[in-house]
Every structure is written in structure tokens, then in C-alpha cells.
HTML snippet that shows the backbone in 3Dmol.js (N, CA, C, O; Angstrom):
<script src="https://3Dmol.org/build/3Dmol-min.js"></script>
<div id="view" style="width:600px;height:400px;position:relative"></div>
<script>
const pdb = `
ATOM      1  N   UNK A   1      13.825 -25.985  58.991  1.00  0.00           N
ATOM      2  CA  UNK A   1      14.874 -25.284  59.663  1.00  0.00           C
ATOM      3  C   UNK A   1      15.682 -26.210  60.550  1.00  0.00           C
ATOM      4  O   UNK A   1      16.743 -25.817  61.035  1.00  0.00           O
ATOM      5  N   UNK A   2      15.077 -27.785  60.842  1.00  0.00           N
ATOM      6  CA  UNK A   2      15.985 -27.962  61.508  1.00  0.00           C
ATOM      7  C   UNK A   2      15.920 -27.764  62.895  1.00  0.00           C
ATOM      8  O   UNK A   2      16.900 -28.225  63.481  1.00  0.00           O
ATOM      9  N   UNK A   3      15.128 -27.257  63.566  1.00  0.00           N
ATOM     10  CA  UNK A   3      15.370 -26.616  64.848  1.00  0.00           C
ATOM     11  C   UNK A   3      14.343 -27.594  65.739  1.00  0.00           C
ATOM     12  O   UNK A   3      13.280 -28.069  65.339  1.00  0.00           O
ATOM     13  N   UNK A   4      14.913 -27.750  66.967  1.00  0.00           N
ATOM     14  CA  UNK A   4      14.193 -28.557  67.880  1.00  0.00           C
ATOM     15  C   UNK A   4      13.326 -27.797  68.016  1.00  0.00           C
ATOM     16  O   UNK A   4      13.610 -26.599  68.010  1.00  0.00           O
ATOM     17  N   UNK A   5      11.761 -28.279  68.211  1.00  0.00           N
ATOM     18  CA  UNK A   5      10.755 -27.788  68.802  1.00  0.00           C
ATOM     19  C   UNK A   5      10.384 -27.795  70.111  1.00  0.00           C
ATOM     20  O   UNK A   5       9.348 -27.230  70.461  1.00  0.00           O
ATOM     21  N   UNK A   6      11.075 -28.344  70.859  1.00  0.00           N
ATOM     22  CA  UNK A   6      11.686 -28.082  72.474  1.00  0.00           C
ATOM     23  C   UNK A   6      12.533 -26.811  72.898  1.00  0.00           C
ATOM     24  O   UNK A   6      12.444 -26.384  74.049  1.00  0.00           O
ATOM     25  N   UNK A   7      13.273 -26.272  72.052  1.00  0.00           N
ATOM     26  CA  UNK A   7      13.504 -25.225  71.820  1.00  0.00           C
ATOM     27  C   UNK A   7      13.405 -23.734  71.284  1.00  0.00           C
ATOM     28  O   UNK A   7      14.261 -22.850  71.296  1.00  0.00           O
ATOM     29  N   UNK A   8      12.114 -23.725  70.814  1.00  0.00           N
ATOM     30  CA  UNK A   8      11.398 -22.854  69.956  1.00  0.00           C
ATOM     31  C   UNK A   8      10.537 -22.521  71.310  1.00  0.00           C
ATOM     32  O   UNK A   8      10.500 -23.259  72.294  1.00  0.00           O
ATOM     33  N   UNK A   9       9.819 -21.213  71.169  1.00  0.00           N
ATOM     34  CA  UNK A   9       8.797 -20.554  71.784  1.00  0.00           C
ATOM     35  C   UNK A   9       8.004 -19.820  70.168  1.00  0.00           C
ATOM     36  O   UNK A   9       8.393 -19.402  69.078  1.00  0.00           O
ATOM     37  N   UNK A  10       6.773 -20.007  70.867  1.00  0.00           N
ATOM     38  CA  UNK A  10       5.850 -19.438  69.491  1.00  0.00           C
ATOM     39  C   UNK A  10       4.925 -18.146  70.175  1.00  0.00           C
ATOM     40  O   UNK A  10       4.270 -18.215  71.216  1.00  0.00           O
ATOM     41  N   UNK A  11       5.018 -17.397  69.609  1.00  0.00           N
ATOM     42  CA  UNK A  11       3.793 -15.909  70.210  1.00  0.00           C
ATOM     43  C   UNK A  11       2.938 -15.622  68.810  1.00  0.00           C
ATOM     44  O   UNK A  11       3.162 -15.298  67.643  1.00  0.00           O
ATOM     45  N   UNK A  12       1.947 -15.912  69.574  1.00  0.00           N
ATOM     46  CA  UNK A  12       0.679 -15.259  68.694  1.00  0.00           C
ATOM     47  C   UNK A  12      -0.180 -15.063  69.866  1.00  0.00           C
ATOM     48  O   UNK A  12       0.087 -15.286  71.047  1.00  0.00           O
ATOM     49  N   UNK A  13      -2.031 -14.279  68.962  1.00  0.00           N
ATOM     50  CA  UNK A  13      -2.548 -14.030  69.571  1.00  0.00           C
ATOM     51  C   UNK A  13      -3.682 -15.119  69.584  1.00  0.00           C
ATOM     52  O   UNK A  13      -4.598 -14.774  70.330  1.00  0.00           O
ATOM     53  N   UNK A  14      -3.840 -16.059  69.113  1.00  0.00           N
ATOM     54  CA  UNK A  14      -4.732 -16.994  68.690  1.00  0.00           C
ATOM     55  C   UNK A  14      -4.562 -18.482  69.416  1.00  0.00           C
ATOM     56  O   UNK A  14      -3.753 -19.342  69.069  1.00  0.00           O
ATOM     57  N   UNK A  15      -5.400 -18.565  70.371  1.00  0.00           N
ATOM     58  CA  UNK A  15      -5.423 -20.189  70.504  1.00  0.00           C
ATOM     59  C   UNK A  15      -5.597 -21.063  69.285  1.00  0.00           C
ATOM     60  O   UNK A  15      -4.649 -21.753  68.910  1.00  0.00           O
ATOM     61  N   UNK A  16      -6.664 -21.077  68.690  1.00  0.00           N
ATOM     62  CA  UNK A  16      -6.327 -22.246  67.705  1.00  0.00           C
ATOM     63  C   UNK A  16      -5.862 -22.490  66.437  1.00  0.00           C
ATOM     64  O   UNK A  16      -6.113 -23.391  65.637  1.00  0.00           O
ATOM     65  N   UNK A  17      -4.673 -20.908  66.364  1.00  0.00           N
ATOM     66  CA  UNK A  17      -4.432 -20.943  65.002  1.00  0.00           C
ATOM     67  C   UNK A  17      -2.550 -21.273  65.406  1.00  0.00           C
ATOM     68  O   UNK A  17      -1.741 -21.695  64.581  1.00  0.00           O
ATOM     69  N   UNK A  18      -2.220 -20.910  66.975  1.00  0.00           N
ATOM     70  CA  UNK A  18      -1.310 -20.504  67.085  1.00  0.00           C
ATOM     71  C   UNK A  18      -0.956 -21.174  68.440  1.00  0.00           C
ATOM     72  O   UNK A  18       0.155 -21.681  68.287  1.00  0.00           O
ATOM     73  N   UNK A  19      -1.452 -21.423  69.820  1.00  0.00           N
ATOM     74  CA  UNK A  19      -0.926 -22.245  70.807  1.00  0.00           C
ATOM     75  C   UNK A  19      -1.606 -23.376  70.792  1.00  0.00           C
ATOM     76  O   UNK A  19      -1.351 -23.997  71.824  1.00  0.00           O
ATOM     77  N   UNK A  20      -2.460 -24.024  70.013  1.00  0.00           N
ATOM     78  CA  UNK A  20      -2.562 -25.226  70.259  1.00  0.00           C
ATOM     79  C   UNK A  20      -1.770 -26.308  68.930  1.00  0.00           C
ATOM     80  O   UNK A  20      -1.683 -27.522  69.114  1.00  0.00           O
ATOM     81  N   UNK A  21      -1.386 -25.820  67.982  1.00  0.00           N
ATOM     82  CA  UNK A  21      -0.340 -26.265  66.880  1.00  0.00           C
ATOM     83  C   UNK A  21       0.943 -26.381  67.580  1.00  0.00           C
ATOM     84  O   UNK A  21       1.453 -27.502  67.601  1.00  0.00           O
ATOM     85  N   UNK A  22       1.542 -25.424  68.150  1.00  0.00           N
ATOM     86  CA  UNK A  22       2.674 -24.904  68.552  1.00  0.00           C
ATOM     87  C   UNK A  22       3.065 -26.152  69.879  1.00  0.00           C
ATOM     88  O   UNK A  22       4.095 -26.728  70.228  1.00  0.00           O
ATOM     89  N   UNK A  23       1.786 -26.158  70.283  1.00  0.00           N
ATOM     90  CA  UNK A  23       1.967 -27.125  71.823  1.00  0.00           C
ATOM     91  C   UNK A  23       2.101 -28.727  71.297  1.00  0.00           C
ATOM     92  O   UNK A  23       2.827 -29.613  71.749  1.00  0.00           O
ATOM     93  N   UNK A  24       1.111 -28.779  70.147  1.00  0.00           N
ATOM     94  CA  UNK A  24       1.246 -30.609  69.249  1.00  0.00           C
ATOM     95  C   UNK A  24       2.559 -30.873  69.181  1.00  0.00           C
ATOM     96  O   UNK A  24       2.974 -31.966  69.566  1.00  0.00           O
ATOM     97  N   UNK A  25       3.778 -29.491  68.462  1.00  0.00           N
ATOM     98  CA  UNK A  25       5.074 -29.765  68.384  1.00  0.00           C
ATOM     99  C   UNK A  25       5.800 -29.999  69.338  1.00  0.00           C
ATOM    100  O   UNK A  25       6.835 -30.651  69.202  1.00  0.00           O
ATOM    101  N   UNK A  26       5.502 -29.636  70.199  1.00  0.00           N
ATOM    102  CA  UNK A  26       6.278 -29.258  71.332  1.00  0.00           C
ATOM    103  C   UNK A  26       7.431 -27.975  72.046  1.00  0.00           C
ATOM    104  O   UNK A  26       8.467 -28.044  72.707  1.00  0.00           O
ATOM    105  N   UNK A  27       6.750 -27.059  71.597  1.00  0.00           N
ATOM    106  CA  UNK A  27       7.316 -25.520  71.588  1.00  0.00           C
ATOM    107  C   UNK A  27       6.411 -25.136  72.914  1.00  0.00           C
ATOM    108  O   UNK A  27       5.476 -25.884  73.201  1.00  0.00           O
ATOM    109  N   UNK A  28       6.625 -24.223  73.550  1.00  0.00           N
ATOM    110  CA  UNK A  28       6.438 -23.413  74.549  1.00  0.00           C
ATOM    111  C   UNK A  28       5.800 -22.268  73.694  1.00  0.00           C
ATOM    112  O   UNK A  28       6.241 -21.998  72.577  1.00  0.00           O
ATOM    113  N   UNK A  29       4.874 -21.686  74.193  1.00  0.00           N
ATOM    114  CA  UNK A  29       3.992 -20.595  73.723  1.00  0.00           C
ATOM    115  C   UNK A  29       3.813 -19.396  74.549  1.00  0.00           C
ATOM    116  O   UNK A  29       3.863 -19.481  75.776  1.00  0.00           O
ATOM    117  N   UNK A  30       3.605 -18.277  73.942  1.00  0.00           N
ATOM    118  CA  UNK A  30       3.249 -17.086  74.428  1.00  0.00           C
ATOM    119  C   UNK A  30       1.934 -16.549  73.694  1.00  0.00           C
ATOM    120  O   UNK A  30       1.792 -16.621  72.474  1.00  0.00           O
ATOM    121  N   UNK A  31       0.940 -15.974  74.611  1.00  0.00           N
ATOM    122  CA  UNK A  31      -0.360 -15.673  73.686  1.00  0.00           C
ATOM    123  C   UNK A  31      -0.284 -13.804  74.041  1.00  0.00           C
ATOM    124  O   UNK A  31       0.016 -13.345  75.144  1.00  0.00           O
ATOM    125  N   UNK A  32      -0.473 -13.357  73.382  1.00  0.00           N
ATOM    126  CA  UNK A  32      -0.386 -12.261  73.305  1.00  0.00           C
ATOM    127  C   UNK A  32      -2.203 -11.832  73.032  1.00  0.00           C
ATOM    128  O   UNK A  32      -2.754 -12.125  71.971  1.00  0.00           O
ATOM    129  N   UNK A  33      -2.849 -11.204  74.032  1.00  0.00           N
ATOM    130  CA  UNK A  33      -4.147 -10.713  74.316  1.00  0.00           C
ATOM    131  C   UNK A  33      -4.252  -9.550  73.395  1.00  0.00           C
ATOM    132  O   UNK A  33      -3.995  -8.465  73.917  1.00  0.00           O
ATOM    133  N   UNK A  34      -4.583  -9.546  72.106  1.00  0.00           N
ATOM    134  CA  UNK A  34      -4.340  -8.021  71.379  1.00  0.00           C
ATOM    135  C   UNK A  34      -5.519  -8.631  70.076  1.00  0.00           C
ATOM    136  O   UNK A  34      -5.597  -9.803  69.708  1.00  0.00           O
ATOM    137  N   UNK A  35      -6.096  -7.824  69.715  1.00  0.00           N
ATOM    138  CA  UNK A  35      -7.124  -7.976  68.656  1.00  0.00           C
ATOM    139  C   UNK A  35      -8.599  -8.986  68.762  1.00  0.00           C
ATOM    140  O   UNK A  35      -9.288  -9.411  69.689  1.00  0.00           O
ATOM    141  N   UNK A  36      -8.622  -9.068  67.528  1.00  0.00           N
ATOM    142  CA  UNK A  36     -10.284  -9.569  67.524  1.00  0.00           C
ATOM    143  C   UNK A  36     -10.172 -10.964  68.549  1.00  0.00           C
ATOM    144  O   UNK A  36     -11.247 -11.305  69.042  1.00  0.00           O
ATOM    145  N   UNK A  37      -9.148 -11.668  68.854  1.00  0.00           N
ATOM    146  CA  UNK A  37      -9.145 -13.043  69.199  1.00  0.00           C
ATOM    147  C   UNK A  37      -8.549 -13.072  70.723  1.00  0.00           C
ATOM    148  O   UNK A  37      -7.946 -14.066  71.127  1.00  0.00           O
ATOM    149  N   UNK A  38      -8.803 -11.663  71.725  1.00  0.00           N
ATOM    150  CA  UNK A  38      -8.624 -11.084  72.915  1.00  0.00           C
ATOM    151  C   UNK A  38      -9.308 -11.951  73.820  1.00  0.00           C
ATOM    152  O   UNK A  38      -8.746 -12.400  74.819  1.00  0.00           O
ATOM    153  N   UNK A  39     -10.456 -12.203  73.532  1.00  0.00           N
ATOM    154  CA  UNK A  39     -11.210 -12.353  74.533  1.00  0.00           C
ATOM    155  C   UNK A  39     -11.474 -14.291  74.137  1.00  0.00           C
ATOM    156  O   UNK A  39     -12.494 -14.699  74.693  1.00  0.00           O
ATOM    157  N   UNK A  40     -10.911 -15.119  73.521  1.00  0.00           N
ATOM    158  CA  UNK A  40     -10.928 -16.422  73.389  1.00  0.00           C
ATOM    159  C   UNK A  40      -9.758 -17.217  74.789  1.00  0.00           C
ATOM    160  O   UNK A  40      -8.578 -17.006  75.067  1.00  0.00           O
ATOM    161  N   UNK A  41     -10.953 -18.289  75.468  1.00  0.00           N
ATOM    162  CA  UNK A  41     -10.598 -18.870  76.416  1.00  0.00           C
ATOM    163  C   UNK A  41     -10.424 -19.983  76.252  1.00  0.00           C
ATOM    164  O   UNK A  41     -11.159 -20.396  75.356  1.00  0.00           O
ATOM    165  N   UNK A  42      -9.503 -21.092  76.870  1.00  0.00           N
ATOM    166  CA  UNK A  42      -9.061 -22.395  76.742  1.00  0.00           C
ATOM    167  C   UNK A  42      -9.741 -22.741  77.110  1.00  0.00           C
ATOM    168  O   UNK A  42     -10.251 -22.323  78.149  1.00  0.00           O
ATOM    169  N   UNK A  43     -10.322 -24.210  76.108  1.00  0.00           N
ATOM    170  CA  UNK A  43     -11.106 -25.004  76.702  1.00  0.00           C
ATOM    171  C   UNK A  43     -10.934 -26.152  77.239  1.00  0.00           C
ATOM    172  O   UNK A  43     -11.935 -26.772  77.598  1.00  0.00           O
ATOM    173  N   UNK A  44      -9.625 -26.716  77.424  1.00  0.00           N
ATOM    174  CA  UNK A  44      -8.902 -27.644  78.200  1.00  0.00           C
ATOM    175  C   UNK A  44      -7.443 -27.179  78.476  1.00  0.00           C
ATOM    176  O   UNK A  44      -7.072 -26.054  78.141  1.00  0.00           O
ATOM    177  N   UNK A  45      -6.654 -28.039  79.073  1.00  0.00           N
ATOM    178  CA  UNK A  45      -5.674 -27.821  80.090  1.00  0.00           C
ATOM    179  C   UNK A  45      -4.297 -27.826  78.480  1.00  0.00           C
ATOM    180  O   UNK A  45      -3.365 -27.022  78.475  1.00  0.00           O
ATOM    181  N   UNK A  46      -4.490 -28.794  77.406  1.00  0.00           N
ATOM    182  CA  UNK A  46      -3.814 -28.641  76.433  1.00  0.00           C
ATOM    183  C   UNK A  46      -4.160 -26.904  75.381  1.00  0.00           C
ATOM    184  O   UNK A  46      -3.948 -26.638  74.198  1.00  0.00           O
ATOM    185  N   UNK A  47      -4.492 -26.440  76.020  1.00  0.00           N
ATOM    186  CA  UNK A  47      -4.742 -24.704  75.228  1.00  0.00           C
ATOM    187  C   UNK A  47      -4.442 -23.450  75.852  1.00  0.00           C
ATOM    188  O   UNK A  47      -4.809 -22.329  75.499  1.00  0.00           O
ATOM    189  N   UNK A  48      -3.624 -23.831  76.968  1.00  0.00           N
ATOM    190  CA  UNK A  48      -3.317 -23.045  78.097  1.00  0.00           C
ATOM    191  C   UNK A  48      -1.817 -22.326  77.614  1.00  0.00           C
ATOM    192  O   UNK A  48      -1.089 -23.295  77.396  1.00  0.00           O
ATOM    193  N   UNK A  49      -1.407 -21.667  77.476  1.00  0.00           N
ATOM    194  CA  UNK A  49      -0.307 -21.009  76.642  1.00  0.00           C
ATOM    195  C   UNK A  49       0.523 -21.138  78.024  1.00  0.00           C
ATOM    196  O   UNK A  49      -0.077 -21.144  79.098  1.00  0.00           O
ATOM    197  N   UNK A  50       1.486 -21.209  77.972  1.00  0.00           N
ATOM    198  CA  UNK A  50       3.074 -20.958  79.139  1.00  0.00           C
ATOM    199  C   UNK A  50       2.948 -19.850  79.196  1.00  0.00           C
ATOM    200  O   UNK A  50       3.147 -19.628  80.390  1.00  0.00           O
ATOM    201  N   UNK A  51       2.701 -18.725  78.628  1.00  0.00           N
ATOM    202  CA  UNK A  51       2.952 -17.012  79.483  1.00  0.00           C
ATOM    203  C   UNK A  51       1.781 -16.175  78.686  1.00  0.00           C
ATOM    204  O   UNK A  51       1.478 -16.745  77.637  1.00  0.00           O
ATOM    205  N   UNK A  52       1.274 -15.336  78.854  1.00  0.00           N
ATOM    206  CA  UNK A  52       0.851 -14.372  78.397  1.00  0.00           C
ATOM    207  C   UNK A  52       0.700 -13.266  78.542  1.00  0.00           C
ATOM    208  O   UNK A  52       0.765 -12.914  79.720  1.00  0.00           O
ATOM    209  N   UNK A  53       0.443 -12.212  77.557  1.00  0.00           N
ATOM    210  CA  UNK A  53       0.664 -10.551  77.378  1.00  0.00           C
ATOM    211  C   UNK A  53      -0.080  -9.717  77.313  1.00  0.00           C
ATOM    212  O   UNK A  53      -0.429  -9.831  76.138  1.00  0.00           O
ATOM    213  N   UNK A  54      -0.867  -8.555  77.878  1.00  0.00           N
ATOM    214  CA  UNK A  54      -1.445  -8.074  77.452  1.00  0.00           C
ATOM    215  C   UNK A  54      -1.433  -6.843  76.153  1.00  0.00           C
ATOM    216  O   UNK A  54      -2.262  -6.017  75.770  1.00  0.00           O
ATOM    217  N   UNK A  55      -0.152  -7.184  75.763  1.00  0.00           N
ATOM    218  CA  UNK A  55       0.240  -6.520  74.412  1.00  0.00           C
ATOM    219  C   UNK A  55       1.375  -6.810  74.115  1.00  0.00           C
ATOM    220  O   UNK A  55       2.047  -7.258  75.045  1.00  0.00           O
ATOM    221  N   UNK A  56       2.026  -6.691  72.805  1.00  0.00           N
ATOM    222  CA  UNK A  56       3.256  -6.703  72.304  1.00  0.00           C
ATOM    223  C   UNK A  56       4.327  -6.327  72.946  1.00  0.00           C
ATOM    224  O   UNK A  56       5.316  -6.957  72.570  1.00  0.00           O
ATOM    225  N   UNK A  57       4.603  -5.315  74.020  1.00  0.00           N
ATOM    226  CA  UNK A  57       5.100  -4.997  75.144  1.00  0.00           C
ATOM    227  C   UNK A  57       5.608  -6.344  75.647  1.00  0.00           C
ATOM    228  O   UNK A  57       4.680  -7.134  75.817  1.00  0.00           O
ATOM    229  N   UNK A  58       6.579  -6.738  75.878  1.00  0.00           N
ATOM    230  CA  UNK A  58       7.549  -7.621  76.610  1.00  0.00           C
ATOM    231  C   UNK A  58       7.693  -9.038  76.634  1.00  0.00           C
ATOM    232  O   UNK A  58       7.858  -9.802  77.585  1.00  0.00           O
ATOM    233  N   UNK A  59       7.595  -9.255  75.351  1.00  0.00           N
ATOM    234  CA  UNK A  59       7.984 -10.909  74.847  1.00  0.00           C
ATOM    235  C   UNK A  59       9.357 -11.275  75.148  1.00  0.00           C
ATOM    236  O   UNK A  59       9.750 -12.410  74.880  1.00  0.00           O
ATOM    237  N   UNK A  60      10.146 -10.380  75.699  1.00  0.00           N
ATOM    238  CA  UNK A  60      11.384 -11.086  75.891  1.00  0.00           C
ATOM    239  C   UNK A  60      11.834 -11.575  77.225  1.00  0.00           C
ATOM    240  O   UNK A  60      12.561 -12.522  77.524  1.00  0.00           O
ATOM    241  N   UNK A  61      10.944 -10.292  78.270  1.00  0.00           N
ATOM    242  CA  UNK A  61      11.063 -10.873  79.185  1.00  0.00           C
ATOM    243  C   UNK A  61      10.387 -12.186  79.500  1.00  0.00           C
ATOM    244  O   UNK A  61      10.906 -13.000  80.264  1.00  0.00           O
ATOM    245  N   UNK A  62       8.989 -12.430  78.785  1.00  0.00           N
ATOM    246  CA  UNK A  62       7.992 -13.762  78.925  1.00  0.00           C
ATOM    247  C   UNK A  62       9.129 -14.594  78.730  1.00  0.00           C
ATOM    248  O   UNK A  62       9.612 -15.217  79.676  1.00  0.00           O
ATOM    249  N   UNK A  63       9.569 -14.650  77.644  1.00  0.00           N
ATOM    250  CA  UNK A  63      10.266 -15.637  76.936  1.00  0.00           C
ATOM    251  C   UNK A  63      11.603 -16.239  78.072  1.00  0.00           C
ATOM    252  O   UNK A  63      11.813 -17.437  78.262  1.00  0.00           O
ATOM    253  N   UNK A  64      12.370 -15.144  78.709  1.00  0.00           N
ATOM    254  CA  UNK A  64      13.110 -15.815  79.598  1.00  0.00           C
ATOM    255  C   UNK A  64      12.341 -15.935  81.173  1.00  0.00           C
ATOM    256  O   UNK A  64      12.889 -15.642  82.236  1.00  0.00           O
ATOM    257  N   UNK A  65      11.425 -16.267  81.064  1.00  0.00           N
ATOM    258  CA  UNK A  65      10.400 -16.493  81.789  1.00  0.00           C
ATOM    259  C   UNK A  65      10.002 -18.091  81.774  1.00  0.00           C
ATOM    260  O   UNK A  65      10.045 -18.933  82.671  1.00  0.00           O
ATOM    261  N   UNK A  66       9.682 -18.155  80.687  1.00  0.00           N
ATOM    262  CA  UNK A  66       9.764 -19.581  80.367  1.00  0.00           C
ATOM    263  C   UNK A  66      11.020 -20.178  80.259  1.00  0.00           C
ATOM    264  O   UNK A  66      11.272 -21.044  81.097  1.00  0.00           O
ATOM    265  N   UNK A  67      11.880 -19.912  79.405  1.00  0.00           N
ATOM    266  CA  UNK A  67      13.259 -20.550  79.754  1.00  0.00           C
ATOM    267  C   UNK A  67      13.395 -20.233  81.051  1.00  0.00           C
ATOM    268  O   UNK A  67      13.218 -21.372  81.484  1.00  0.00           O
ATOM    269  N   UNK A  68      13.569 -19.588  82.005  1.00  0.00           N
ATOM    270  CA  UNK A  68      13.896 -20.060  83.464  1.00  0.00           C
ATOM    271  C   UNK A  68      13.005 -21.291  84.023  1.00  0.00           C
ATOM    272  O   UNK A  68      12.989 -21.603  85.214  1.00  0.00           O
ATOM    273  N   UNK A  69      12.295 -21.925  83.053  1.00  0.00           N
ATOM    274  CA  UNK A  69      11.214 -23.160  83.976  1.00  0.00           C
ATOM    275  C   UNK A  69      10.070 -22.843  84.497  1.00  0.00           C
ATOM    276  O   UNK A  69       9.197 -23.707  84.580  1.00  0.00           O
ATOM    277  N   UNK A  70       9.913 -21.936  84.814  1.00  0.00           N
ATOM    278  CA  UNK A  70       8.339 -21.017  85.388  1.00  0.00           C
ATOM    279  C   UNK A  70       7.468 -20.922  84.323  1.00  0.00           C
ATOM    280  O   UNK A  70       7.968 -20.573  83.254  1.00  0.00           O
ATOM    281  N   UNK A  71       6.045 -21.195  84.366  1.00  0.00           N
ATOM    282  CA  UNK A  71       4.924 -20.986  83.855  1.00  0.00           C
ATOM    283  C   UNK A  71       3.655 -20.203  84.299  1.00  0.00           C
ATOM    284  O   UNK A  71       2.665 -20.166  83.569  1.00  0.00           O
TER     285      UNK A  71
END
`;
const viewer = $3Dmol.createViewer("view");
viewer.addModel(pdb, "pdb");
viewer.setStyle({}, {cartoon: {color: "spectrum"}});
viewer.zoomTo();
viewer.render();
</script>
């Protein structure tokens, strides 16, 4: 696509399928706390997602959340 990965944000619910790939690129992440993979915790400071959700409920505000610079 072409698209900077400095510019991308990625949401899933999965650390290691989904914010720790996302973070190698260099995208900003959102983890969304919903299903079997709810209760999985970072095990270093590189698995730490930029925002998170406790449901599908309000990825947009996260998202300009992170674009404003706040984590």
C-alpha cells in the first residue's frame, strides 16, 4: 500500500499476533481487551500497546488520542 508505518495505527486484540508486529514496523497500536486473548499481559516494555479498550466501543477516540502525542 505504500503507506508509512509511522502513520498507520493497528487495533487488535492480541499481543503477539497483533501489537508486537505492528510496533517492529513502526505503527502505533491499540489493543482492544475482548475475547479469549483478554487477559494476556506484556512481558516487556516493547509489548505495551499506545492505548487500550475495553471493547470495540471507541477506537476513534483512542486513535486521536494517540495522534494528539499522548500515550
Amino acid at each position: 500500500m505504500d503507506a508509512d508505518p509511522a502513520a498507520c495505527i493497528m487495533a487488535g486484540d492480541r499481543i503477539d499476533k497483533d501489537v508486537i508486529p505492528a510496533k517492529q514496523l513502526g505503527m502505533k497500536t491499540i489493543r482492544v481487551r475482548v475475547g479469549l486473548h483478554k487477559g494476556q499481559q506484556p512481558r516487556t516494555p516493547d509489548e505495551i500497546p499506545d492505548a487500550e479498550l475495553a471493547g470495540v466501543a471507541g477506537p476513534a477516540a483512542a486513535a486521536r488520542h494517540i495522534a494528539e502525542g499522548a500515550s
